[in-house]
C-alpha positions in Angstrom: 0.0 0.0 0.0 2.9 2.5 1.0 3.8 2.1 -2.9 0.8 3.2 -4.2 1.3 7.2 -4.0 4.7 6.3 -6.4 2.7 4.2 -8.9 0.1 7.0 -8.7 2.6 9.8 -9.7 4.1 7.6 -12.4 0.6 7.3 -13.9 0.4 11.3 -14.3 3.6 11.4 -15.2 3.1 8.8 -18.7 -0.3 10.7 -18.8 0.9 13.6 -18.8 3.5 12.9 -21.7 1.2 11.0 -23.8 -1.3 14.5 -23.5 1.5 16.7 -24.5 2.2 14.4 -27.4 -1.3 14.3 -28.6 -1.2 18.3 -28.6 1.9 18.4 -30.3 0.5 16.7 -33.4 -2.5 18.7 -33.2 -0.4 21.5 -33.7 1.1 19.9 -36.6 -1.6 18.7 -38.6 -3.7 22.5 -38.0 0.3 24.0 -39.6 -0.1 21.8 -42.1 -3.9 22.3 -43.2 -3.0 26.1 -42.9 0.0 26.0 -45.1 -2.2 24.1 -47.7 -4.7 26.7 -47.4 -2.2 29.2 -48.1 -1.1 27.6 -51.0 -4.1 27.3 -52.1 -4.6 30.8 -51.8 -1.6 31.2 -54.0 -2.4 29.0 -56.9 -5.7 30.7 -57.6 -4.2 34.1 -57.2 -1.7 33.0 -60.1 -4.5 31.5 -62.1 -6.1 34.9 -62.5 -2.4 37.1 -62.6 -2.3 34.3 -65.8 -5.7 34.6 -67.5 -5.1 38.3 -67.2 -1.8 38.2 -68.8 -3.2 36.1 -71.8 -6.0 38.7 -71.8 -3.7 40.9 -72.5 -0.9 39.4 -74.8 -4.5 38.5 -76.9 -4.7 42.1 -76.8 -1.8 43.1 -77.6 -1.4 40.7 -80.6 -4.4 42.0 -82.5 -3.1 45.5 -81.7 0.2 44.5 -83.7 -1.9 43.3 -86.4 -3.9 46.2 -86.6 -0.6 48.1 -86.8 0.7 45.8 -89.1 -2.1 46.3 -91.9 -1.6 49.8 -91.5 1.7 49.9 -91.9 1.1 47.9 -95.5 -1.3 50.1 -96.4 0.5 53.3 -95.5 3.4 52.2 -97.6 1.6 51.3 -100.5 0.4 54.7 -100.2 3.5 57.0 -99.8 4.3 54.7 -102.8 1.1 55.7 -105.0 0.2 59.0 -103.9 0.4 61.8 -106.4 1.6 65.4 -105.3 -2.6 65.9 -105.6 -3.1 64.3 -102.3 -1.3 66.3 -100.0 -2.8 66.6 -96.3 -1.9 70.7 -96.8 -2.3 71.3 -101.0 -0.3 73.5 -103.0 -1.8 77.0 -104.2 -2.4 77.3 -108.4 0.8 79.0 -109.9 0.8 82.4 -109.7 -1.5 82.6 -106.9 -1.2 84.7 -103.6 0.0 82.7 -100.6 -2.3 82.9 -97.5 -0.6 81.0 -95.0 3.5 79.8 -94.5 2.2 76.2 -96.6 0.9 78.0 -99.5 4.4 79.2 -100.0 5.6 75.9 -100.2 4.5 75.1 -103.2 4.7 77.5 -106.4 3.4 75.1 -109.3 2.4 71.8 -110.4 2.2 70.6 -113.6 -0.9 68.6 -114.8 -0.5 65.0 -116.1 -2.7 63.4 -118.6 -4.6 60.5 -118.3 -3.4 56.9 -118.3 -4.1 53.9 -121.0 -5.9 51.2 -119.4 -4.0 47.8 -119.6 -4.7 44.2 -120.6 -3.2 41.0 -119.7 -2.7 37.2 -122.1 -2.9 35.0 -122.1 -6.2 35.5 -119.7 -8.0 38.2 -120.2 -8.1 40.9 -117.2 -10.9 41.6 -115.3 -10.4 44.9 -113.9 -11.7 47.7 -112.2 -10.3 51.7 -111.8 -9.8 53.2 -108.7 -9.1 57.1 -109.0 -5.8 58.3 -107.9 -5.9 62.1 -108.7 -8.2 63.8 -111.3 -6.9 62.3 -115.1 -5.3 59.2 -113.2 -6.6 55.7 -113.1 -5.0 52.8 -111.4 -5.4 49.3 -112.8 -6.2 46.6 -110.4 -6.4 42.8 -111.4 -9.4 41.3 -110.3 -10.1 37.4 -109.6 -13.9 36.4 -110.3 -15.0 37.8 -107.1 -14.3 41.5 -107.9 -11.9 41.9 -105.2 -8.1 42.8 -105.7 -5.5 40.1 -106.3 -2.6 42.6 -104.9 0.6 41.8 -103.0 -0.8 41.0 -99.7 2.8 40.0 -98.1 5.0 43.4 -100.1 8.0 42.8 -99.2 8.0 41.5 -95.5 11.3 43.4 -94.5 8.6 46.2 -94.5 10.3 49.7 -93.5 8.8 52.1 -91.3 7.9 55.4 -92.9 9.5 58.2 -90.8 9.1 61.8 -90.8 11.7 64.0 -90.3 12.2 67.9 -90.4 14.3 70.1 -92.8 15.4 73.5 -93.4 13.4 74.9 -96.3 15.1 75.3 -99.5 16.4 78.9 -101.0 14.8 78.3 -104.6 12.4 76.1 -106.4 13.9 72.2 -107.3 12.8 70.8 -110.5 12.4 66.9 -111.2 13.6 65.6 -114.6 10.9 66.1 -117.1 7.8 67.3 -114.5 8.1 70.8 -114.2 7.0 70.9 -110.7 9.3 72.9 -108.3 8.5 74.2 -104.4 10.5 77.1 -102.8 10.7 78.3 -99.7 9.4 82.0 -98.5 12.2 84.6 -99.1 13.5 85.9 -95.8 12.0 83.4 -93.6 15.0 81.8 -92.3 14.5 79.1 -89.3 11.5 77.9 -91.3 11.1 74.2 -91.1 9.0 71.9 -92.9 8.3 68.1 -92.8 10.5 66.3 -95.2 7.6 64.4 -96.4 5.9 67.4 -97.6 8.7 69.5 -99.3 9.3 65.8 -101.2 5.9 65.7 -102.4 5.8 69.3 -103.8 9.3 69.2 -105.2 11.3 65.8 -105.5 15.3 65.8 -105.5 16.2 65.8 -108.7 18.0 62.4 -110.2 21.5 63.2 -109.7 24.5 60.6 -109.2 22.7 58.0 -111.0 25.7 56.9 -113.0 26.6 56.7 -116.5 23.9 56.9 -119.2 23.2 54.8 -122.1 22.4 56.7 -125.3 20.6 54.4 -128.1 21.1 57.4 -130.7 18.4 55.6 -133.5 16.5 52.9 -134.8 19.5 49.7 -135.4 19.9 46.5 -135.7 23.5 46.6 -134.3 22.7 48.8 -131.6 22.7 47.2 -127.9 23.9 46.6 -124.9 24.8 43.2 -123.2 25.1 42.8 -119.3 27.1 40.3 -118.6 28.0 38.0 -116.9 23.9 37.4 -116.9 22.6 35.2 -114.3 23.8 32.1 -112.6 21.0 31.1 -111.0 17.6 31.2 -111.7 14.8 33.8 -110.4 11.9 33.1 -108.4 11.6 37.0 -108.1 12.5 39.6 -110.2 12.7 43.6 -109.7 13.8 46.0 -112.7 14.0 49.6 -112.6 15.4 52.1 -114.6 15.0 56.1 -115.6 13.9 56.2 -119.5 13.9 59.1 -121.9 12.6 58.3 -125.3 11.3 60.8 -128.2 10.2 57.8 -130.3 6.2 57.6 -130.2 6.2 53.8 -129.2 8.8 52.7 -126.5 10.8 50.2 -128.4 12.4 47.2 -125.9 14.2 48.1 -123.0 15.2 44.5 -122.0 14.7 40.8 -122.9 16.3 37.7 -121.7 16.5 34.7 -123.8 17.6 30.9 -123.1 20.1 28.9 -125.0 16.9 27.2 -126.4 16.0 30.2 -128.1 12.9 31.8 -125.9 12.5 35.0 -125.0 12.1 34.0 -121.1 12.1 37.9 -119.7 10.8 41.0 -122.2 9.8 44.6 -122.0 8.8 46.0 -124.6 6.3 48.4 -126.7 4.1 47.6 -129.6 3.9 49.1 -132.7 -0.2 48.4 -133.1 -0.6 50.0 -129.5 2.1 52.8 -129.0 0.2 53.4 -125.7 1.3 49.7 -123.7 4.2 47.5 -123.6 4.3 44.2 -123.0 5.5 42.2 -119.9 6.9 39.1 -121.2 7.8 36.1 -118.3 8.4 32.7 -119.6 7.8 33.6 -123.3 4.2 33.0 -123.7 2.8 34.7 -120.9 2.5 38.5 -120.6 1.1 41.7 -119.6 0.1 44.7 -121.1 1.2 48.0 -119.4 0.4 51.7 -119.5 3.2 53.6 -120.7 1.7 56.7 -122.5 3.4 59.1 -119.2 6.3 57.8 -120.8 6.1 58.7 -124.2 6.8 62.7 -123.9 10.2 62.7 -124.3 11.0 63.6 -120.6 13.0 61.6 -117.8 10.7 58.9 -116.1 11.3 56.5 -113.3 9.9 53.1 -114.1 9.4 49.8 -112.3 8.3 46.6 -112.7 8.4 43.8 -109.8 7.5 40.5 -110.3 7.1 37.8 -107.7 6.5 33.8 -108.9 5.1 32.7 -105.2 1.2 34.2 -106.2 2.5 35.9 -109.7 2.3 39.3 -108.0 3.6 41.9 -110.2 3.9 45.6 -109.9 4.3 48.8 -112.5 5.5 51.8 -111.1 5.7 55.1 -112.9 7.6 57.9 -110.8 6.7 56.4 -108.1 3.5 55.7 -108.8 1.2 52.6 -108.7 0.1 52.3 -112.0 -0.9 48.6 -112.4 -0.8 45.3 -110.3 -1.9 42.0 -110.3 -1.6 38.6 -109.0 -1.7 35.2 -111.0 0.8 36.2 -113.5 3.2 32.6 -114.2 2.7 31.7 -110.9 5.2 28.9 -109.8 7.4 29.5 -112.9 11.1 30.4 -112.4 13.1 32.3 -114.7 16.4 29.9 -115.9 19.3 30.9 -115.3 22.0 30.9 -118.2 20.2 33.2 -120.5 22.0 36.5 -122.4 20.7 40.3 -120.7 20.6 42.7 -123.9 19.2 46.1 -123.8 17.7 47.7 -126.4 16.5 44.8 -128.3 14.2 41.6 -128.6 16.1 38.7 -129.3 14.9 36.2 -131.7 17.5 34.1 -130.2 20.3 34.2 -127.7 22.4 37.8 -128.3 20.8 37.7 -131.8 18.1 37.8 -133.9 17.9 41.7 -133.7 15.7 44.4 -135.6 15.0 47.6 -136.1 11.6 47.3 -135.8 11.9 46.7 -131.6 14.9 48.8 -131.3 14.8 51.1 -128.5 15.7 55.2 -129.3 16.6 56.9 -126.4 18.8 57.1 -123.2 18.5 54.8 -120.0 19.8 55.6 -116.7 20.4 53.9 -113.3 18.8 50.4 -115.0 19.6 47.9 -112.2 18.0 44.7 -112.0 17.3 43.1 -108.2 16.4 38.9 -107.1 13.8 40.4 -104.8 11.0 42.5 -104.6 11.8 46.3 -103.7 9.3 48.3 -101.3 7.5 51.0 -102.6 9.3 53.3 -100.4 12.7 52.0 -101.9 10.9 52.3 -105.2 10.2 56.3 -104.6 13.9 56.7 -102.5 15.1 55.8 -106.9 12.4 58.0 -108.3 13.4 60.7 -106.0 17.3 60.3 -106.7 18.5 58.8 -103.2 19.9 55.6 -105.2 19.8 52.4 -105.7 18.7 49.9 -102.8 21.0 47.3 -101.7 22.2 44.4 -103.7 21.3 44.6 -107.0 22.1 41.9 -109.5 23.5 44.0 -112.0 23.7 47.1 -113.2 24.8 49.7 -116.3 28.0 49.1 -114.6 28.2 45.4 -116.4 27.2 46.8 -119.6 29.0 45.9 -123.0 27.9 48.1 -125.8 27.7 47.2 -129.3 27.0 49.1 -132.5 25.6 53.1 -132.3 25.1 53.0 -128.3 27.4 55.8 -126.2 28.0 56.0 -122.9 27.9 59.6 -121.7 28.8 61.0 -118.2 26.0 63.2 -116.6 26.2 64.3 -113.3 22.1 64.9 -112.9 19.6 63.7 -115.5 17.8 67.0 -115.8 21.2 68.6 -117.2 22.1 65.2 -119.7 22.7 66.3 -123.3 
Protein backbone atom coordinates (compact mmCIF):
# COMPACT_ATOMS: atom_id res chain seq x y z
CA UNK A 1 0.00 0.00 0.00
CA UNK A 2 2.89 2.53 1.01
CA UNK A 3 3.77 2.11 -2.88
CA UNK A 4 0.85 3.22 -4.21
CA UNK A 5 1.33 7.17 -4.03
CA UNK A 6 4.75 6.29 -6.38
CA UNK A 7 2.68 4.25 -8.89
CA UNK A 8 0.05 6.97 -8.70
CA UNK A 9 2.60 9.77 -9.69
CA UNK A 10 4.14 7.61 -12.36
CA UNK A 11 0.60 7.32 -13.90
CA UNK A 12 0.41 11.25 -14.28
CA UNK A 13 3.64 11.37 -15.17
CA UNK A 14 3.07 8.78 -18.65
CA UNK A 15 -0.31 10.66 -18.79
CA UNK A 16 0.91 13.64 -18.81
CA UNK A 17 3.51 12.89 -21.70
CA UNK A 18 1.25 10.96 -23.81
CA UNK A 19 -1.33 14.54 -23.53
CA UNK A 20 1.53 16.68 -24.52
CA UNK A 21 2.21 14.43 -27.35
CA UNK A 22 -1.33 14.26 -28.65
CA UNK A 23 -1.24 18.25 -28.62
CA UNK A 24 1.86 18.40 -30.34
CA UNK A 25 0.54 16.69 -33.36
CA UNK A 26 -2.49 18.70 -33.23
CA UNK A 27 -0.45 21.47 -33.68
CA UNK A 28 1.11 19.91 -36.60
CA UNK A 29 -1.59 18.69 -38.56
CA UNK A 30 -3.65 22.47 -37.96
CA UNK A 31 0.29 23.96 -39.56
CA UNK A 32 -0.12 21.80 -42.12
CA UNK A 33 -3.87 22.28 -43.22
CA UNK A 34 -2.99 26.08 -42.90
CA UNK A 35 -0.04 25.98 -45.05
CA UNK A 36 -2.19 24.12 -47.68
CA UNK A 37 -4.67 26.66 -47.36
CA UNK A 38 -2.19 29.24 -48.10
CA UNK A 39 -1.09 27.64 -50.96
CA UNK A 40 -4.11 27.33 -52.12
CA UNK A 41 -4.61 30.76 -51.76
CA UNK A 42 -1.61 31.22 -54.03
CA UNK A 43 -2.45 28.99 -56.91
CA UNK A 44 -5.70 30.65 -57.62
CA UNK A 45 -4.18 34.06 -57.20
CA UNK A 46 -1.68 33.04 -60.12
CA UNK A 47 -4.48 31.47 -62.14
CA UNK A 48 -6.05 34.89 -62.51
CA UNK A 49 -2.35 37.13 -62.59
CA UNK A 50 -2.33 34.32 -65.78
CA UNK A 51 -5.68 34.57 -67.53
CA UNK A 52 -5.06 38.35 -67.23
CA UNK A 53 -1.80 38.16 -68.79
CA UNK A 54 -3.21 36.05 -71.75
CA UNK A 55 -5.95 38.74 -71.80
CA UNK A 56 -3.68 40.93 -72.49
CA UNK A 57 -0.92 39.43 -74.84
CA UNK A 58 -4.50 38.48 -76.86
CA UNK A 59 -4.75 42.10 -76.84
CA UNK A 60 -1.76 43.07 -77.61
CA UNK A 61 -1.40 40.74 -80.61
CA UNK A 62 -4.40 41.97 -82.48
CA UNK A 63 -3.11 45.55 -81.68
CA UNK A 64 0.16 44.50 -83.66
CA UNK A 65 -1.88 43.28 -86.40
CA UNK A 66 -3.87 46.18 -86.62
CA UNK A 67 -0.64 48.08 -86.79
CA UNK A 68 0.70 45.78 -89.09
CA UNK A 69 -2.06 46.25 -91.90
CA UNK A 70 -1.57 49.76 -91.53
CA UNK A 71 1.70 49.87 -91.90
CA UNK A 72 1.14 47.92 -95.45
CA UNK A 73 -1.30 50.07 -96.42
CA UNK A 74 0.52 53.28 -95.48
CA UNK A 75 3.35 52.25 -97.64
CA UNK A 76 1.62 51.31 -100.54
CA UNK A 77 0.42 54.70 -100.21
CA UNK A 78 3.50 56.96 -99.78
CA UNK A 79 4.28 54.66 -102.83
CA UNK A 80 1.10 55.69 -105.00
CA UNK A 81 0.17 58.95 -103.91
CA UNK A 82 0.42 61.83 -106.38
CA UNK A 83 1.64 65.42 -105.25
CA UNK A 84 -2.64 65.90 -105.59
CA UNK A 85 -3.14 64.32 -102.30
CA UNK A 86 -1.29 66.27 -100.01
CA UNK A 87 -2.80 66.63 -96.28
CA UNK A 88 -1.86 70.72 -96.79
CA UNK A 89 -2.29 71.28 -100.99
CA UNK A 90 -0.29 73.52 -103.03
CA UNK A 91 -1.81 76.98 -104.18
CA UNK A 92 -2.44 77.30 -108.35
CA UNK A 93 0.82 78.98 -109.91
CA UNK A 94 0.83 82.44 -109.67
CA UNK A 95 -1.47 82.61 -106.87
CA UNK A 96 -1.18 84.68 -103.56
CA UNK A 97 0.00 82.71 -100.64
CA UNK A 98 -2.32 82.89 -97.52
CA UNK A 99 -0.62 80.97 -95.04
CA UNK A 100 3.47 79.80 -94.55
CA UNK A 101 2.19 76.23 -96.57
CA UNK A 102 0.91 78.00 -99.46
CA UNK A 103 4.41 79.25 -99.98
CA UNK A 104 5.56 75.87 -100.23
CA UNK A 105 4.53 75.08 -103.23
CA UNK A 106 4.71 77.52 -106.40
CA UNK A 107 3.35 75.07 -109.30
CA UNK A 108 2.43 71.80 -110.37
CA UNK A 109 2.20 70.59 -113.63
CA UNK A 110 -0.95 68.63 -114.81
CA UNK A 111 -0.55 64.98 -116.13
CA UNK A 112 -2.68 63.37 -118.56
CA UNK A 113 -4.62 60.51 -118.28
CA UNK A 114 -3.42 56.86 -118.26
CA UNK A 115 -4.14 53.90 -120.99
CA UNK A 116 -5.94 51.24 -119.40
CA UNK A 117 -3.97 47.81 -119.58
CA UNK A 118 -4.69 44.17 -120.64
CA UNK A 119 -3.17 41.01 -119.70
CA UNK A 120 -2.72 37.17 -122.05
CA UNK A 121 -2.90 34.97 -122.06
CA UNK A 122 -6.17 35.47 -119.68
CA UNK A 123 -8.05 38.22 -120.19
CA UNK A 124 -8.09 40.90 -117.17
CA UNK A 125 -10.92 41.62 -115.26
CA UNK A 126 -10.43 44.95 -113.94
CA UNK A 127 -11.71 47.69 -112.25
CA UNK A 128 -10.35 51.69 -111.76
CA UNK A 129 -9.85 53.16 -108.66
CA UNK A 130 -9.14 57.07 -109.03
CA UNK A 131 -5.82 58.31 -107.91
CA UNK A 132 -5.94 62.07 -108.70
CA UNK A 133 -8.25 63.79 -111.31
CA UNK A 134 -6.87 62.34 -115.07
CA UNK A 135 -5.34 59.17 -113.25
CA UNK A 136 -6.58 55.67 -113.07
CA UNK A 137 -4.99 52.83 -111.44
CA UNK A 138 -5.40 49.33 -112.83
CA UNK A 139 -6.20 46.58 -110.40
CA UNK A 140 -6.41 42.82 -111.41
CA UNK A 141 -9.37 41.26 -110.27
CA UNK A 142 -10.12 37.44 -109.63
CA UNK A 143 -13.87 36.39 -110.32
CA UNK A 144 -15.04 37.78 -107.09
CA UNK A 145 -14.34 41.50 -107.94
CA UNK A 146 -11.87 41.92 -105.19
CA UNK A 147 -8.14 42.80 -105.69
CA UNK A 148 -5.45 40.05 -106.28
CA UNK A 149 -2.58 42.61 -104.93
CA UNK A 150 0.58 41.79 -102.97
CA UNK A 151 -0.75 41.00 -99.73
CA UNK A 152 2.79 39.98 -98.10
CA UNK A 153 5.03 43.41 -100.08
CA UNK A 154 8.01 42.84 -99.17
CA UNK A 155 8.05 41.50 -95.46
CA UNK A 156 11.34 43.39 -94.49
CA UNK A 157 8.63 46.25 -94.46
CA UNK A 158 10.29 49.69 -93.46
CA UNK A 159 8.84 52.05 -91.34
CA UNK A 160 7.91 55.43 -92.95
CA UNK A 161 9.50 58.24 -90.83
CA UNK A 162 9.06 61.76 -90.80
CA UNK A 163 11.66 64.05 -90.34
CA UNK A 164 12.20 67.91 -90.39
CA UNK A 165 14.30 70.10 -92.84
CA UNK A 166 15.39 73.51 -93.42
CA UNK A 167 13.44 74.92 -96.34
CA UNK A 168 15.07 75.35 -99.47
CA UNK A 169 16.39 78.85 -101.00
CA UNK A 170 14.79 78.34 -104.62
CA UNK A 171 12.44 76.10 -106.35
CA UNK A 172 13.89 72.25 -107.28
CA UNK A 173 12.82 70.82 -110.52
CA UNK A 174 12.37 66.90 -111.21
CA UNK A 175 13.60 65.63 -114.62
CA UNK A 176 10.95 66.10 -117.13
CA UNK A 177 7.79 67.31 -114.52
CA UNK A 178 8.08 70.85 -114.24
CA UNK A 179 7.00 70.91 -110.65
CA UNK A 180 9.35 72.88 -108.30
CA UNK A 181 8.47 74.17 -104.43
CA UNK A 182 10.50 77.12 -102.80
CA UNK A 183 10.71 78.29 -99.66
CA UNK A 184 9.35 81.98 -98.51
CA UNK A 185 12.19 84.63 -99.11
CA UNK A 186 13.51 85.92 -95.75
CA UNK A 187 11.96 83.44 -93.56
CA UNK A 188 14.96 81.82 -92.32
CA UNK A 189 14.52 79.09 -89.29
CA UNK A 190 11.47 77.85 -91.31
CA UNK A 191 11.12 74.19 -91.08
CA UNK A 192 9.00 71.91 -92.93
CA UNK A 193 8.29 68.07 -92.81
CA UNK A 194 10.47 66.31 -95.24
CA UNK A 195 7.59 64.38 -96.44
CA UNK A 196 5.86 67.43 -97.56
CA UNK A 197 8.67 69.53 -99.31
CA UNK A 198 9.28 65.75 -101.20
CA UNK A 199 5.94 65.73 -102.43
CA UNK A 200 5.79 69.26 -103.85
CA UNK A 201 9.32 69.16 -105.23
CA UNK A 202 11.25 65.83 -105.48
CA UNK A 203 15.25 65.82 -105.45
CA UNK A 204 16.20 65.77 -108.74
CA UNK A 205 17.95 62.41 -110.19
CA UNK A 206 21.47 63.16 -109.70
CA UNK A 207 24.49 60.60 -109.20
CA UNK A 208 22.66 57.95 -111.04
CA UNK A 209 25.70 56.94 -113.03
CA UNK A 210 26.64 56.75 -116.52
CA UNK A 211 23.92 56.95 -119.20
CA UNK A 212 23.17 54.84 -122.09
CA UNK A 213 22.43 56.68 -125.34
CA UNK A 214 20.61 54.43 -128.12
CA UNK A 215 21.07 57.43 -130.70
CA UNK A 216 18.41 55.64 -133.52
CA UNK A 217 16.50 52.87 -134.83
CA UNK A 218 19.51 49.69 -135.43
CA UNK A 219 19.92 46.46 -135.72
CA UNK A 220 23.45 46.63 -134.26
CA UNK A 221 22.71 48.77 -131.63
CA UNK A 222 22.68 47.24 -127.91
CA UNK A 223 23.94 46.59 -124.89
CA UNK A 224 24.84 43.17 -123.20
CA UNK A 225 25.15 42.77 -119.32
CA UNK A 226 27.09 40.29 -118.58
CA UNK A 227 28.03 37.97 -116.90
CA UNK A 228 23.88 37.45 -116.95
CA UNK A 229 22.60 35.17 -114.26
CA UNK A 230 23.84 32.06 -112.61
CA UNK A 231 20.98 31.12 -111.03
CA UNK A 232 17.60 31.20 -111.75
CA UNK A 233 14.83 33.82 -110.37
CA UNK A 234 11.87 33.14 -108.36
CA UNK A 235 11.58 36.99 -108.08
CA UNK A 236 12.48 39.64 -110.16
CA UNK A 237 12.67 43.59 -109.70
CA UNK A 238 13.77 46.01 -112.71
CA UNK A 239 14.02 49.64 -112.60
CA UNK A 240 15.42 52.13 -114.64
CA UNK A 241 15.05 56.11 -115.64
CA UNK A 242 13.93 56.22 -119.52
CA UNK A 243 13.91 59.11 -121.90
CA UNK A 244 12.58 58.33 -125.28
CA UNK A 245 11.34 60.84 -128.17
CA UNK A 246 10.25 57.78 -130.26
CA UNK A 247 6.22 57.58 -130.24
CA UNK A 248 6.24 53.81 -129.17
CA UNK A 249 8.84 52.68 -126.45
CA UNK A 250 10.77 50.16 -128.39
CA UNK A 251 12.44 47.19 -125.94
CA UNK A 252 14.17 48.10 -122.97
CA UNK A 253 15.24 44.52 -121.97
CA UNK A 254 14.74 40.80 -122.89
CA UNK A 255 16.28 37.70 -121.66
CA UNK A 256 16.55 34.71 -123.83
CA UNK A 257 17.63 30.87 -123.10
CA UNK A 258 20.15 28.93 -125.03
CA UNK A 259 16.89 27.16 -126.45
CA UNK A 260 15.97 30.25 -128.07
CA UNK A 261 12.92 31.82 -125.92
CA UNK A 262 12.45 35.01 -124.97
CA UNK A 263 12.06 33.97 -121.07
CA UNK A 264 12.10 37.95 -119.74
CA UNK A 265 10.78 41.03 -122.16
CA UNK A 266 9.79 44.56 -122.05
CA UNK A 267 8.83 45.99 -124.62
CA UNK A 268 6.28 48.37 -126.74
CA UNK A 269 4.06 47.59 -129.65
CA UNK A 270 3.90 49.09 -132.66
CA UNK A 271 -0.23 48.40 -133.07
CA UNK A 272 -0.58 50.04 -129.53
CA UNK A 273 2.12 52.77 -129.01
CA UNK A 274 0.21 53.43 -125.68
CA UNK A 275 1.30 49.68 -123.73
CA UNK A 276 4.20 47.54 -123.63
CA UNK A 277 4.29 44.17 -122.98
CA UNK A 278 5.53 42.25 -119.91
CA UNK A 279 6.93 39.14 -121.24
CA UNK A 280 7.81 36.10 -118.34
CA UNK A 281 8.36 32.70 -119.63
CA UNK A 282 7.76 33.60 -123.31
CA UNK A 283 4.23 33.00 -123.74
CA UNK A 284 2.76 34.69 -120.90
CA UNK A 285 2.48 38.53 -120.57
CA UNK A 286 1.05 41.71 -119.57
CA UNK A 287 0.13 44.72 -121.14
CA UNK A 288 1.19 48.00 -119.35
CA UNK A 289 0.40 51.68 -119.49
CA UNK A 290 3.24 53.60 -120.68
CA UNK A 291 1.69 56.67 -122.47
CA UNK A 292 3.36 59.08 -119.23
CA UNK A 293 6.28 57.81 -120.79
CA UNK A 294 6.10 58.73 -124.20
CA UNK A 295 6.80 62.72 -123.90
CA UNK A 296 10.18 62.71 -124.30
CA UNK A 297 10.96 63.57 -120.61
CA UNK A 298 13.04 61.56 -117.78
CA UNK A 299 10.67 58.92 -116.12
CA UNK A 300 11.28 56.45 -113.28
CA UNK A 301 9.88 53.05 -114.14
CA UNK A 302 9.40 49.79 -112.28
CA UNK A 303 8.32 46.59 -112.74
CA UNK A 304 8.36 43.81 -109.85
CA UNK A 305 7.50 40.46 -110.29
CA UNK A 306 7.13 37.77 -107.70
CA UNK A 307 6.50 33.79 -108.90
CA UNK A 308 5.06 32.71 -105.20
CA UNK A 309 1.22 34.23 -106.22
CA UNK A 310 2.53 35.91 -109.67
CA UNK A 311 2.27 39.28 -107.99
CA UNK A 312 3.62 41.87 -110.22
CA UNK A 313 3.90 45.61 -109.91
CA UNK A 314 4.32 48.80 -112.50
CA UNK A 315 5.51 51.78 -111.10
CA UNK A 316 5.74 55.09 -112.93
CA UNK A 317 7.62 57.87 -110.75
CA UNK A 318 6.73 56.40 -108.06
CA UNK A 319 3.46 55.69 -108.77
CA UNK A 320 1.19 52.58 -108.65
CA UNK A 321 0.12 52.26 -112.00
CA UNK A 322 -0.92 48.64 -112.37
CA UNK A 323 -0.77 45.34 -110.28
CA UNK A 324 -1.94 42.04 -110.30
CA UNK A 325 -1.64 38.58 -109.03
CA UNK A 326 -1.65 35.18 -111.04
CA UNK A 327 0.76 36.19 -113.51
CA UNK A 328 3.19 32.58 -114.21
CA UNK A 329 2.67 31.71 -110.87
CA UNK A 330 5.21 28.86 -109.83
CA UNK A 331 7.36 29.52 -112.87
CA UNK A 332 11.08 30.38 -112.41
CA UNK A 333 13.05 32.34 -114.74
CA UNK A 334 16.36 29.87 -115.93
CA UNK A 335 19.33 30.94 -115.26
CA UNK A 336 21.98 30.86 -118.21
CA UNK A 337 20.21 33.21 -120.48
CA UNK A 338 22.01 36.53 -122.44
CA UNK A 339 20.72 40.28 -120.71
CA UNK A 340 20.61 42.66 -123.90
CA UNK A 341 19.19 46.14 -123.75
CA UNK A 342 17.67 47.69 -126.40
CA UNK A 343 16.53 44.76 -128.29
CA UNK A 344 14.22 41.56 -128.63
CA UNK A 345 16.14 38.74 -129.26
CA UNK A 346 14.87 36.22 -131.74
CA UNK A 347 17.49 34.07 -130.21
CA UNK A 348 20.34 34.16 -127.68
CA UNK A 349 22.40 37.82 -128.31
CA UNK A 350 20.77 37.72 -131.78
CA UNK A 351 18.06 37.76 -133.94
CA UNK A 352 17.90 41.67 -133.68
CA UNK A 353 15.65 44.37 -135.57
CA UNK A 354 14.98 47.62 -136.08
CA UNK A 355 11.62 47.34 -135.85
CA UNK A 356 11.88 46.68 -131.64
CA UNK A 357 14.87 48.83 -131.29
CA UNK A 358 14.82 51.12 -128.51
CA UNK A 359 15.70 55.19 -129.25
CA UNK A 360 16.61 56.85 -126.40
CA UNK A 361 18.84 57.08 -123.16
CA UNK A 362 18.53 54.81 -120.03
CA UNK A 363 19.75 55.62 -116.71
CA UNK A 364 20.35 53.93 -113.34
CA UNK A 365 18.79 50.43 -114.99
CA UNK A 366 19.55 47.85 -112.25
CA UNK A 367 18.01 44.68 -111.97
CA UNK A 368 17.26 43.11 -108.21
CA UNK A 369 16.40 38.92 -107.08
CA UNK A 370 13.84 40.36 -104.85
CA UNK A 371 10.98 42.52 -104.56
CA UNK A 372 11.83 46.34 -103.69
CA UNK A 373 9.30 48.25 -101.26
CA UNK A 374 7.47 50.97 -102.56
CA UNK A 375 9.26 53.29 -100.36
CA UNK A 376 12.67 51.95 -101.89
CA UNK A 377 10.88 52.33 -105.16
CA UNK A 378 10.20 56.30 -104.61
CA UNK A 379 13.88 56.67 -102.53
CA UNK A 380 15.13 55.77 -106.90
CA UNK A 381 12.45 58.00 -108.35
CA UNK A 382 13.36 60.74 -105.95
CA UNK A 383 17.34 60.32 -106.68
CA UNK A 384 18.46 58.75 -103.16
CA UNK A 385 19.94 55.63 -105.22
CA UNK A 386 19.77 52.38 -105.70
CA UNK A 387 18.70 49.93 -102.79
CA UNK A 388 20.98 47.26 -101.73
CA UNK A 389 22.20 44.38 -103.68
CA UNK A 390 21.32 44.57 -106.96
CA UNK A 391 22.09 41.85 -109.50
CA UNK A 392 23.46 44.04 -111.97
CA UNK A 393 23.67 47.10 -113.24
CA UNK A 394 24.77 49.68 -116.29
CA UNK A 395 27.97 49.12 -114.58
CA UNK A 396 28.22 45.39 -116.39
CA UNK A 397 27.21 46.81 -119.59
CA UNK A 398 29.03 45.86 -122.99
CA UNK A 399 27.93 48.09 -125.83
CA UNK A 400 27.65 47.22 -129.33
CA UNK A 401 27.01 49.12 -132.54
CA UNK A 402 25.57 53.06 -132.30
CA UNK A 403 25.06 53.02 -128.29
CA UNK A 404 27.40 55.79 -126.17
CA UNK A 405 27.99 56.01 -122.87
CA UNK A 406 27.87 59.59 -121.66
CA UNK A 407 28.75 61.01 -118.17
CA UNK A 408 26.02 63.20 -116.63
CA UNK A 409 26.16 64.33 -113.29
CA UNK A 410 22.08 64.92 -112.87
CA UNK A 411 19.55 63.72 -115.54
CA UNK A 412 17.83 67.02 -115.75
CA UNK A 413 21.19 68.60 -117.16
CA UNK A 414 22.09 65.22 -119.69
CA UNK A 415 22.71 66.30 -123.27
Amino acid sequence: LHRAPLQFRRFQEVTLSHLQSIARNYNISYNIDRRFQVLAEQAEAADAARAVLGAELARLAAAGRRLHRRVKRLEGTVGALTPQHHLLTCPEAGAEPHSLWDTVCTQQEPRGPVLPSTASPRPLKARQRPQEEGHQLLVETGTTGMPMEDTEPLRDAQAVTAALSATATGPQEQPGTGRGCMAPAGAPGTFVLAALAERCSPSPACGVGSVLLFPSASSSSAAILRPGLHAGLWVLSLCTWVLTPAPRLGTVLSYASEDGDSKVAVHGQDKDPGSMRFVIGDTAFRELPVTPLLDGKWHHLCLIWSSRRGQYRFYVDRRLLAAGSGFQQGYEIPAGGSLVLGQLQGHVKAGFSPTGAFVGRLAGLALWSRALLPGEVASMATGRGLPRRPLLTLANASLQGEVQRVACTCLEHCP
